[in-house]
N, C-alpha and C positions, 0 to 999 in steps of 0.2 A: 511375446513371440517365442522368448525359449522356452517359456513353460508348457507352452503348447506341440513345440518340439521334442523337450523331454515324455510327455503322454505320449506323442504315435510312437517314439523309439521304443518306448517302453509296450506298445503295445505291438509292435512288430515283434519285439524277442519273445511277448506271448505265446502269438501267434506260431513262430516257430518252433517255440515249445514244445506244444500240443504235436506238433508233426513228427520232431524228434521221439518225443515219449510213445506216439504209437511204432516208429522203429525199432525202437527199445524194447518197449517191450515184445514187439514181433522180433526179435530178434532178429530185425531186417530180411525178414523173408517177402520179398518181394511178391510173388504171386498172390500172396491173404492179405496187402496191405487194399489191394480192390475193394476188397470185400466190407471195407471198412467208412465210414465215411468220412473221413478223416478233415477233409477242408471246414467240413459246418459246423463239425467239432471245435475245430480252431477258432473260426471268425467268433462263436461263443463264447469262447472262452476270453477271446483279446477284447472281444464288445464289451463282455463283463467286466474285465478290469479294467477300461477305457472309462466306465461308469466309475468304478470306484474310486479313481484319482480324479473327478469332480467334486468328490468332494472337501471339503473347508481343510487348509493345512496341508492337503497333498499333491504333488507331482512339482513342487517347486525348483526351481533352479539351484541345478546340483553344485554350481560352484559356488554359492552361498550355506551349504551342508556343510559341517563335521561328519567325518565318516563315519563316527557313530550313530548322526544323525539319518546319515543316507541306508547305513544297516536298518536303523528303527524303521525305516518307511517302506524298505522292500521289505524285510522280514513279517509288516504287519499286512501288507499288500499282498505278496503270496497266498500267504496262509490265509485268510479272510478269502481271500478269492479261489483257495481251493476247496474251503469251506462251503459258500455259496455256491459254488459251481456245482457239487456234489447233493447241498439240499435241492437245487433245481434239477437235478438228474433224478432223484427221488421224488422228486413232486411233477415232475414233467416227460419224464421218460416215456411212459406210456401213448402221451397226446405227439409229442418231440421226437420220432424215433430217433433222431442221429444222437440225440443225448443217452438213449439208451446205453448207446456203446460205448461213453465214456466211464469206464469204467476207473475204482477209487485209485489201483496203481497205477493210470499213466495220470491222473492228479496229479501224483505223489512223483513219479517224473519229471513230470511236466514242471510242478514248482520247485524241485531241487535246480531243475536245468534254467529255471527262469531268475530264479535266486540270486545263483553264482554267473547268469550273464547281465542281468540291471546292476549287480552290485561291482562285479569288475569294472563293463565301461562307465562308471560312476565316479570310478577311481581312476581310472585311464582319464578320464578328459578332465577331473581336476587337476591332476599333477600334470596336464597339457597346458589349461588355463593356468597355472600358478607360474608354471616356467614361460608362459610367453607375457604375462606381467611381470615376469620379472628380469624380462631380455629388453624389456619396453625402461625400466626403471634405471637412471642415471646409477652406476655400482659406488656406494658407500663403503669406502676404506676408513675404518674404525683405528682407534690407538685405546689401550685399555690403559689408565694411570692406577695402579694398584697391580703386584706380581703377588698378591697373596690367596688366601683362599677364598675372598670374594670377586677378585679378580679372575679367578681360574671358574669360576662359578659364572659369572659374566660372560664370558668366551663361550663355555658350554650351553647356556639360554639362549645366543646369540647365531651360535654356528647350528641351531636346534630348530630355529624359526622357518619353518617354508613360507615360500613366496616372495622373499624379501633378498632383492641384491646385494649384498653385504660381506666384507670381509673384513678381520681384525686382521692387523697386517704386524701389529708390534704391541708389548704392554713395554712402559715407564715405573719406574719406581726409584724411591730415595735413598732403597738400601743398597750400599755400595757392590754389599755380596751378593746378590742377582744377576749383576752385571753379566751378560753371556750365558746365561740360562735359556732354557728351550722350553714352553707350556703346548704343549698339543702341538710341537712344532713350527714356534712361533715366539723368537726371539723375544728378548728381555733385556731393555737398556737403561739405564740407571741417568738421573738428572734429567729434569726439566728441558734444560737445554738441549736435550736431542729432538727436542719436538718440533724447532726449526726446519732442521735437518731433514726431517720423516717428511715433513709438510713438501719440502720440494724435491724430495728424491720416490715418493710415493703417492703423491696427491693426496695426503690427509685430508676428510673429509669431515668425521667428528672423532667426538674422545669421551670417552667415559670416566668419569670419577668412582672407580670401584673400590674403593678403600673403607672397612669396618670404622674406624676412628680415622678424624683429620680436622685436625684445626681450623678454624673457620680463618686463619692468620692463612694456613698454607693454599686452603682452598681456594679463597682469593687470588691469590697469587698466577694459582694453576686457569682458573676462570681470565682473569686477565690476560695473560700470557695466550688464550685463544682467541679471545675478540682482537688482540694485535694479527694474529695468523689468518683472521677470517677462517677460524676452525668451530663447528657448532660443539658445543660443550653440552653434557648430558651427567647426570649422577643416579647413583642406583639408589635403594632407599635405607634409612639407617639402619641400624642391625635390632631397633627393639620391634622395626615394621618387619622385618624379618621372620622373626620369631613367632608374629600375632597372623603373619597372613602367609608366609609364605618368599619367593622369589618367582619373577615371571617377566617376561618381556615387556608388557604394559606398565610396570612397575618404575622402569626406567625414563624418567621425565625430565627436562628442559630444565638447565638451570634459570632461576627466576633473579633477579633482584635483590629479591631479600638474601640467596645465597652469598652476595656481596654485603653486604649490609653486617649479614649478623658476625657473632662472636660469642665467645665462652659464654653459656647461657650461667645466669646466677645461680648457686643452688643453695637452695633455700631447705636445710638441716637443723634450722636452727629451733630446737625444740619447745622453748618458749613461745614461738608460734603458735604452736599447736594447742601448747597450756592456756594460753591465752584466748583461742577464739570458740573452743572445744565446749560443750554447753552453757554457754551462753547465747545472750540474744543480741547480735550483733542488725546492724542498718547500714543500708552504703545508698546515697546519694548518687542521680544519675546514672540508675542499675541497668539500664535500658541501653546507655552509649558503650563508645569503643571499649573504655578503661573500667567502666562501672560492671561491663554484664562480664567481661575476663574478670574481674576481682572478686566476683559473685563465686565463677564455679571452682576459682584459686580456694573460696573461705569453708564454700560447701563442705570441699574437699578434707576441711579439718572439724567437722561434725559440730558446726556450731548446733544449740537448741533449735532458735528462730531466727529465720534472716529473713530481715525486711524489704525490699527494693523498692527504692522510690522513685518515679519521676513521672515528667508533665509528657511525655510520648506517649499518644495508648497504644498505636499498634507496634511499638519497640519494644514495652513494658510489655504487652500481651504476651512477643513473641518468646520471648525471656523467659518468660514465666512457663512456656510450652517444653523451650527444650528443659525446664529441671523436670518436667514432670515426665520426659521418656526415662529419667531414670530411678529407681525406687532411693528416696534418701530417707535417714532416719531425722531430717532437719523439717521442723515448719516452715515454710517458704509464705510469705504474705505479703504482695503485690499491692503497691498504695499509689493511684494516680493521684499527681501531687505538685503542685509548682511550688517548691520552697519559699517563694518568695510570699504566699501566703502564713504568715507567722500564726496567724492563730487557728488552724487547722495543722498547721507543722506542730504546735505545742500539745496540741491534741494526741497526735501521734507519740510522741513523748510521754504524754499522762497514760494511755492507753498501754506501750508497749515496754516501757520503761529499758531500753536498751543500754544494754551493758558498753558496747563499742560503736563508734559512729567511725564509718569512711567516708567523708564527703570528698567524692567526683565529681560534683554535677557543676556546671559552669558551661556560659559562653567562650568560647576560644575564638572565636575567625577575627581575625585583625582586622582587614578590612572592612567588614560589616559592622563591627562597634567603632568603628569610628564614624560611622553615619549613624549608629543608634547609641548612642554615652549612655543614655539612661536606662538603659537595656542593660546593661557592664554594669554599672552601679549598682542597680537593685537586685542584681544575681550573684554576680562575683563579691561584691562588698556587703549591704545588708543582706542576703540570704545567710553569707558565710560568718555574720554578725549573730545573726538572731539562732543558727544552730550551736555557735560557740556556746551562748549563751545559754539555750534551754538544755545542752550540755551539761553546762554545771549547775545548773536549777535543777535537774534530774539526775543528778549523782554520776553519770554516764562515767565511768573506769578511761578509759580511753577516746580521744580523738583525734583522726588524722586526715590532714589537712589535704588535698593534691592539688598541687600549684606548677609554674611551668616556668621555664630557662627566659622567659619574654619579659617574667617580672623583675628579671637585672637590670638596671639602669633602662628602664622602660621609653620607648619610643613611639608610646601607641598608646590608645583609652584602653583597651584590653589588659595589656601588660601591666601598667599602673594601677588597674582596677586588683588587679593581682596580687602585686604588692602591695597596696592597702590592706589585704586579707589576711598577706602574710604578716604583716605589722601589726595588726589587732588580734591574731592566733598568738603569736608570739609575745606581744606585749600583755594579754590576760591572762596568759600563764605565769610570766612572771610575777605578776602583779597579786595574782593570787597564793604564791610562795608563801608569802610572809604569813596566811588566813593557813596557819597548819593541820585543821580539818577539813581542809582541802583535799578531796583526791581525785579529782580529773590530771590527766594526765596530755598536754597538746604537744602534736609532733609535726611535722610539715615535710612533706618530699618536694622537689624540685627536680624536674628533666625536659629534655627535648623532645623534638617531635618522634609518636610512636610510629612503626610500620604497621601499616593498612588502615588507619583511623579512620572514621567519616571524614574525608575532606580534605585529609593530607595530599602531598604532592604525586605520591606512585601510582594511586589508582588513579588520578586526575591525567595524568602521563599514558599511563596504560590504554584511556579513553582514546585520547589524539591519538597513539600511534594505530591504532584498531582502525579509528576514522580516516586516515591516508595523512595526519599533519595536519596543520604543522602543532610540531610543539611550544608551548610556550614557556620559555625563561622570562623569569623577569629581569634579572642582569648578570653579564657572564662570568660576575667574581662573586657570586652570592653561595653562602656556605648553610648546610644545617646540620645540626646535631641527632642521630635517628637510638634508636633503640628498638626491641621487639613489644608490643603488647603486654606479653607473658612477662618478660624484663622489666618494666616497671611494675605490672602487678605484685613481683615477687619484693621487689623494695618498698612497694608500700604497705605489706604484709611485716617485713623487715624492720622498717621505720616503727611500726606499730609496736615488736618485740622488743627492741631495741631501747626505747625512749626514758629516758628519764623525767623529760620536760622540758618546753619551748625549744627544742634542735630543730633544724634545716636539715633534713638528709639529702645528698647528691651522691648519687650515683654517676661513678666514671663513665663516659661516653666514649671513651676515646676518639678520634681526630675527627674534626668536622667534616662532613663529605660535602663536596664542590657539586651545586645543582645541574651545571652546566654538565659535567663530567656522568652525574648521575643518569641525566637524560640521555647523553650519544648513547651509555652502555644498557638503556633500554630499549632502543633502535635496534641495537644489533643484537641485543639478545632475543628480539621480534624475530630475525632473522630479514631485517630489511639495512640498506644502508643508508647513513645519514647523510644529508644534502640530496641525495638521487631517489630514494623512496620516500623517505619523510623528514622538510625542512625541519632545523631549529630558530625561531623567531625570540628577536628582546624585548618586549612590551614595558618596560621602565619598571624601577619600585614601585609597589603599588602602597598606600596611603597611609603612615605609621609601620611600616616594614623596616626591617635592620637588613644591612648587607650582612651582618655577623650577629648569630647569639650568642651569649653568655651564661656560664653557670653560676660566677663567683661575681660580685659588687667589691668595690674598693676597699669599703671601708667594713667587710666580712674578713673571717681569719678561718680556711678547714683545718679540720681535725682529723685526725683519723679514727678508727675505729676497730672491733674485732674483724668486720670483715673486710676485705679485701679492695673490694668493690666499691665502697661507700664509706664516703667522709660526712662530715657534720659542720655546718656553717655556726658558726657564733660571731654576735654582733651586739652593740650595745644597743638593750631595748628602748624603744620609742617612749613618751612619756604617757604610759596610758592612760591619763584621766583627761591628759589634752586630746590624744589621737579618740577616744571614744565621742568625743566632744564636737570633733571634727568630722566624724564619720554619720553622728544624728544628723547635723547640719544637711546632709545627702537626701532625707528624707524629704524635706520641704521641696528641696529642688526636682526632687523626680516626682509629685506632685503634680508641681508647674511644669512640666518638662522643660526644665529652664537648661538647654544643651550647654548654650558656653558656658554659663554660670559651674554648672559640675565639672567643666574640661580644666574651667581654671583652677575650680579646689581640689581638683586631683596634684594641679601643680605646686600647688601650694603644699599639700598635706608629702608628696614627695617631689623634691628638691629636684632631683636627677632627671626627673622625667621631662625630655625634651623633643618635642613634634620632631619627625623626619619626612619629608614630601607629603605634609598633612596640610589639610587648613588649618590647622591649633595651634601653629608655629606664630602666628600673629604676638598669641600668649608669651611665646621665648625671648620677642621683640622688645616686647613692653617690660619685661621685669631688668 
């Protein structure tokens, strides 16, 4: 319907066009304006353009234009139509008299006069339409946290934006000397703690985090301190997106989750690294999951020869393999669909590609699920991560490093135990191989918690319920876990690998374990919904082999510290390897038979600690 209304407006300011321009050019002498035919002239000329905005891409609704956009359309509209107008005056003039008299200067009138009137009210009832959405829109009183010069930059993008009800009414900041500062006329308060204040002497409505650098320590702080106020919290983008793309209003996004979450990312300078993975042909296991395709484009990064990627997903492995190729590397990249657990095709791959560094990722994680499948756990986590140890040092392989996870501490689950079995037998053949001084494989082991955004972690699964209206589901409201980024453990298992001497544990500092319960309200409200009234929190119990608490450190481990900051090193007295190898064949017969209890209890057996929690394998904890 508007579109159709923008055509006749547009074809009525034609039409008066054409009437002006023969005033014009009569220089308004009324008596020869008779003489003229002026009306059939006009209806021609607005019929003709009335045609030409059917066609495809024009006459659209002009409040959906930039005004550059709405120049382009009149400017191409005119002129084309005083073009045609003018060939049909020449080809029809003679049959047409009235077009005779249209002669090329009142065209040329006619479209300067039609130009500057489609394009003014074009602009008149945009800046109509934009001011009465925005008389319609509840008025957003902004607080800017930053007085510096991305702050004063923020203010400027903001107060810049048409259409949008919006006012910064104060910036925040921690330097004391600001304090009573005026930016565009618009006070400048120092401490956190005025934002109470502002919230009810002002109606604070959001806040911006506009600060070049800031502690993921203070951020938090600031992020909190709004979810208490019921204040929507916003952050601008770091200063290296700056640089690559610019500043702009769209730029400006919602804090998420992980803004609470994160901390001092690792940096990872350590040059050895580089020595280390830089023409060579390196392999990472599980190249396809959360931690394997991050470690992929972490290793890329440092110009190995060949990187291999292995795993049993095709269309994860496919897609893996798509994004290296949007970019030109000087690395062979060679995609191997592959389930490790097949040993004699996995040896092949060894004979074949004879790899300098092995990263094995690839493992079952979900707790739950391996304890309904044990032999699933066993023959992944234990002999897969058995038989690459080994064709490891049968293939001379320089390095390998292990990824293991916080669940294998005093394990409470087939998963977790399966785990630590892995790390027991990495650990213990390294050792073991010490004393064989033409030895040079090199075994390291990382150990962490859960990463953010993984397949199957708790945020997106969180993220899902609060999208669908709730409820969300805890499973109990004192349940803690341990997070870190992606990119953060990629960077330590990169680390671990420089680092290593042989048979270490690396753990990387987690700092304080985040409360799930607590995790969930502050993804409610960072939805912008409130918890209990838009989307419940429900306690559906432990679920089957689940810790209320993980762990990084076992009792009877001693850390150590290290060059870097971040990361310590577990040492422990090794296992007796010719027993544990012995114990771990045994696995074989039983996954076979899928003989389930028969593996749950030589998991218990082979580690001590491991004790069922709301499982059925607790039977096992009864009996011994």
């Amino acid at each position: 319907m508007v579109k159709w209304i923008t055509r006749m407006t547009d074809s009525v300011i034609l039409f008066q066009s054409i009437i002006l321009a023969f005033f014009l050019r009569l220089n308004f002498e009324w008596e020869l304006i008779g003489d003229y035919p002026v009306a059939e002239c006009a209806f021609f000329y607005a019929f003709t353009g009335f045609v030409l905005m059917l066609l495809p891409d024009q006459g659209k609704w002009i409040g959906k234009r930039s005004r550059l956009g709405n120049l382009s359309f009149v400017t191409r509209l005119v002129i084309g139509l005083m073009v045609i107008a003018y060939a049909l005056k020449l080809g029809l003039g003679e049959r047409f008299l009235p077009l005779d008299h249209l002669s090329l200067s009142v065209l040329i009138i006619a479209s300067l006069l039609a130009f500057f009137a489609m394009t003014l009210y074009r602009l008149l009832v945009k800046e109509i339409y934009a001011a009465v959405v925005t008389n319609r829109q509840p008025q957003k009183k902004i607080v800017i946290f930053g007085a510096g010069e991305a702050g004063r930059l923020s203010k400027t993008v903001l107060t810049s934006q048409a259409g949008v009800n919006q006012v910064v009414v104060a910036f925040l900041d921690d330097d004391p000397a600001k304090e009573g500062e005026k930016i565009g006329g618009v006070p400048v308060f120092c401490g956190l703690e005025n934002l109470s204040q502002l919230k009810t002497e002002c109606k604070i409505t959001d806040l911006i985090i506009s600060v070049m650098y800031i502690s993921p320590r203070r951020k938090r702080e600031i992020i909190d301190e709004c979810l208490r106020l019921d204040i929507k919290a916003n952050i601008v983008p770091s200063i290296e997106e700056w640089v690559k793309g610019g500043f702009s209003v769209g730029k400006i996004r919602k804090i998420r989750i992980e803004d609470l979450l994160s901390r001092p990312e690792i940096s990872l300078d350590n040059p050895q690294v580089f020595r280390q993975i830089t023409n060579r042909v390196v392999m990472v296991t599980g190249a396809a999951g959360s931690i394997g395709s991050e470690l992929c484009r972490q290793i890329i990064a440092h110009k190995p020869k060949t990187l291999i990627l292995i795993d049993k997903d095709e269309s994860a492995l496919y897609n893996v393999e798509q994004d290296f190729k949007l970019v030109k590397w000087n690395t062979i990249v060679i995609p191997i669909l592959l389930d490790i657990r097949n040993s004699r095709k996995l040896e092949q791959v060894f004979k074949n590609f004879r790899p300098d560094i092995v990263y094995h990722a690839a493992a079952y994680k979900h707790v739950p699920m391996m304890e309904n499948y044990p032999e699933e756990a066993v023959s992944s986590n234990i002999l897969a991560t058995k038989s690459l140890a080994d064709f490891s040092v049968l293939y001379n392989v320089s390095q390998f490093v292990f990824v293991s996870t916080d669940k294998a501490v005093n394990p409470t689950n087939v998963m977790g135990a399966s785990k630590r079995i892995a790390e027991l037998y990495v650990q213990g053949l390294s050792e073991y191989l010490e004393a064989d001084k033409g030895q040079t494989t090199k075994f390291a082991i990382t150990r962490f918690g859960n990463v953010l955004g993984s397949n199957g972690s708790v945020i997106p699964l969180f993220k899902k319920q609060i999208e669908q209206g709730g409820p969300v589901m805890v499973t109990d409201p004192e349940i803690t876990r341990y997070f870190m980024t992606i990119s953060e453990a990629c960077h330590l298992i990169l680390e671990a690998g420089a680092m290593s001497k042989g048979s270490e544990i690396f753990i990387f500092d987690m700092g304080d374990p985040v409360k799930i319960l607590d995790l969930a309200r502050k993804m409610i409200q960072l939805s912008d919904k409130q918890v209990g009234k838009d989307v419940s929190i429900i306690f559906t119990g432990l679920r089957e082999g689940e810790k209320l608490h993980e762990e990084l450190v076992c009792h009877c481990e001693e850390l150590q510290i290290t060059h870097h900051p971040k990361i310590r090193v577990v040492k422990m007295k090794p296992a007796a390897f010719q027993k544990l190898n012995h114990q771990i064949e045994l696995f074989d017969e039983m996954v076979r038979q899928n003989a389930s209890m028969d593996m749950v209890r030589h998991l218990k057996a082979i580690v001590p600690e491991y004790t069922s929690k709301t499982s059925r394998y607790n039977v096992f904890d009864r009996m011994n």
